[in-house]
C-alpha positions, -999 to +999 in steps of 0.1 A: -658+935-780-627+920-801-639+898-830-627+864-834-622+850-866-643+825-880-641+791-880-630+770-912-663+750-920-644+719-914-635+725-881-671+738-874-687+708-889-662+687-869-673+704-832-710+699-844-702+662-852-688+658-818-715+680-797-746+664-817-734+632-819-765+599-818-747+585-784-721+609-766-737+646-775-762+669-764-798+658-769-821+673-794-841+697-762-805+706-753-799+718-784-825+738-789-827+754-756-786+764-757-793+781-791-823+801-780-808+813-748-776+821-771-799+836-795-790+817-824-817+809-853-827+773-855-836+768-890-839+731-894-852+716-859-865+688-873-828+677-887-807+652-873-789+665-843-754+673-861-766+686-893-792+708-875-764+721-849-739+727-881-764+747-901-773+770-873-738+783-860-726+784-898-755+804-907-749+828-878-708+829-882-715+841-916-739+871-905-717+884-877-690+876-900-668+865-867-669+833-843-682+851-811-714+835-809-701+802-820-676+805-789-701+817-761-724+784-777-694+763-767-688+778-739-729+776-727-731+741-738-697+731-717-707+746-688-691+723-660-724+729-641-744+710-661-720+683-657-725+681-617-738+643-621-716+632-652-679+645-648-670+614-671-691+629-700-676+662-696-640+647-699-651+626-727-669+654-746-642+682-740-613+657-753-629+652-782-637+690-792-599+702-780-588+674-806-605+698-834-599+727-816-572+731-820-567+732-856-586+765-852-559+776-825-581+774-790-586+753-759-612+743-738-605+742-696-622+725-673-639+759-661-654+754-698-638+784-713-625+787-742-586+798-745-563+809-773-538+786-781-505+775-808-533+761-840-519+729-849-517+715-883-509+676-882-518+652-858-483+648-852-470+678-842-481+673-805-462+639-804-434+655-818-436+686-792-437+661-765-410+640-776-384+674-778-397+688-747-396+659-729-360+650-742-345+686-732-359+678-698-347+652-691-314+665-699-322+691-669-326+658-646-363+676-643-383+662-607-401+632-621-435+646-609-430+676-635-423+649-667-456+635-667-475+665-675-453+668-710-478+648-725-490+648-765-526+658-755-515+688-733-491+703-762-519+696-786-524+728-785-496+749-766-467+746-742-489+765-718-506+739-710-481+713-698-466+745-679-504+752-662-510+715-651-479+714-640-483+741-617-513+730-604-494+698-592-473+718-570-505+731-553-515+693-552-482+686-537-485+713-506-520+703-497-511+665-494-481+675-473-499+702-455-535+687-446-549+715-459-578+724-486-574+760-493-559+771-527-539+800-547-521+829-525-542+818-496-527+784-494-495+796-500-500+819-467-517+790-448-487+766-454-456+788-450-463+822-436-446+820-402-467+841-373-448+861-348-426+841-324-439+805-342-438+787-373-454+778-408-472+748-408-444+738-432-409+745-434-388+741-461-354+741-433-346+742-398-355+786-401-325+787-371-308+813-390-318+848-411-304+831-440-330+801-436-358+827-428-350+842-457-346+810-484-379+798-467-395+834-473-384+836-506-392+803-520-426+807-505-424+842-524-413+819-556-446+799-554-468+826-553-457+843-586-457+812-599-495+809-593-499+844-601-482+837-635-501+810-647-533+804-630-547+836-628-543+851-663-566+822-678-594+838-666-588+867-692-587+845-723-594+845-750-600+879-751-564+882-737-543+863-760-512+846-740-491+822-757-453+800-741-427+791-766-408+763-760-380+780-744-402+799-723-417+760-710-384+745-704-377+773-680-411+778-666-410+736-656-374+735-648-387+763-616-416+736-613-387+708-607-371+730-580-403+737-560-409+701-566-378+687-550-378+715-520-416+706-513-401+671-511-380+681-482-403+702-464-410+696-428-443+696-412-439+716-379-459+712-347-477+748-349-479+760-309 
């Protein structure tokens, strides 16, 4: 397994702030249980909630000498599934611990995994990211439903981000057009592949022609690797480390704006 360097003891005191905090963090029984099943020593259990938390993943980054167990304790306690009856408290909670993620260079998804990502140093680097990104996009005349995801709290941490949620609108997009619920490559086929002698269930043209077969094919074709480029190699982080420069961004949402704008004109066909 790849070691992952430690945590500066001012970002690690900040996470424990935030996940043994008196009113928003994990309770004293939580606590306790998520370091015993992560095997983690709990040295002072009769501490306050954040101090307690603190002094046992500092003692155990310094004895493994990397932030492996620290992570997989993040990743246990941010477990969407305990979550099932407070998504609100999940959104809350993981906002606060990207914030100081980030200086250490990871992010947290909604799966509850924790991803490599750019480090940050000020808190205005991600307004200032925004700001350029969003400016150089414009410039492109970029489909307005790819703009909004080039907020400050997505590039917090990296373009990928901004690029990622962005994608997922697109999905979002087809399934509002579509009626349909499925996701990934299967959506993809369920929307646009067209069955022998019939049709998709949405068209992006009139598909009269070979030329209008093909452009249909291929921007269905354009979607999928899309998906394939930025939803699926998540699940490898962070042991996989994938980063997006800027340049890389303004390309990867400029595609976005074109799917966008043909997904806009796409037909909904009476299947037969």
């Amino acid at each position: 397994m790849v070691k992952i360097r430690k945590f500066e003891l001012e970002v690690l005191q900040k996470l424990c702030d935030i996940l043994g905090d008196t009113h928003t963090g994990l309770t004293g029984s939580e606590i306790g249980k998520l370091l015993h099943n992560c095997r983690i020593d709990d040295p002072l259990p009769g501490y306050t909630k954040r101090h307690r938390l603190f002094e046992a993943l500092s003692q155990r980054q310094e004895s493994d000498g990397c932030a492996n167990n620290i992570i997989a304790f993040i990743q246990a306690a941010m477990n969407p599934v305990r979550y099932v009856d407070n998504r609100e408290g999940f959104d809350l909670r993981r906002n606060r611990l990207n914030k100081a993620l980030a200086f250490a260079g990871f992010f947290l998804e909604e799966d509850g995994k924790l991803h490599y990502a750019e480090a940050v140093h000020t808190l205005s680097e991600a307004e200032q990211r925004a700001g350029r990104l969003r400016k150089q996009l414009s410039e492109r005349n970029i489909h307005p439903d790819v703009l909004r995801f080039c907020r400050a709290e997505l590039l917090q941490d990296n373009y990928f981000h901004a690029v990622f949620e962005a994608t997922k609108s697109v999905a979002d997009k087809i399934r509002q057009k579509s009626g349909l619920k499925s996701d990934g490559s299967k959506l993809m086929d369920d929307a646009f592949a067209i069955s022998l002698g019939g049709y998709p269930h949405l068209a992006f043209n009139s598909l009269q022609t070979e030329t209008e077969l093909s452009e249909h094919k291929g921007l269905m074709n354009l979607i999928k690797g899309l998906f394939g480029t930025f939803r699926n190699v998540t699940a490898h982080a962070p042991k996989i480390k994938w980063s997006i420069n800027e340049q890389d961004a303004l390309d990867m949402l400029t595609l976005t704006s074109l799917l966008h704008r043909r997904l806009d004109g796409a037909v909904r066909t009476s299947i037969p």
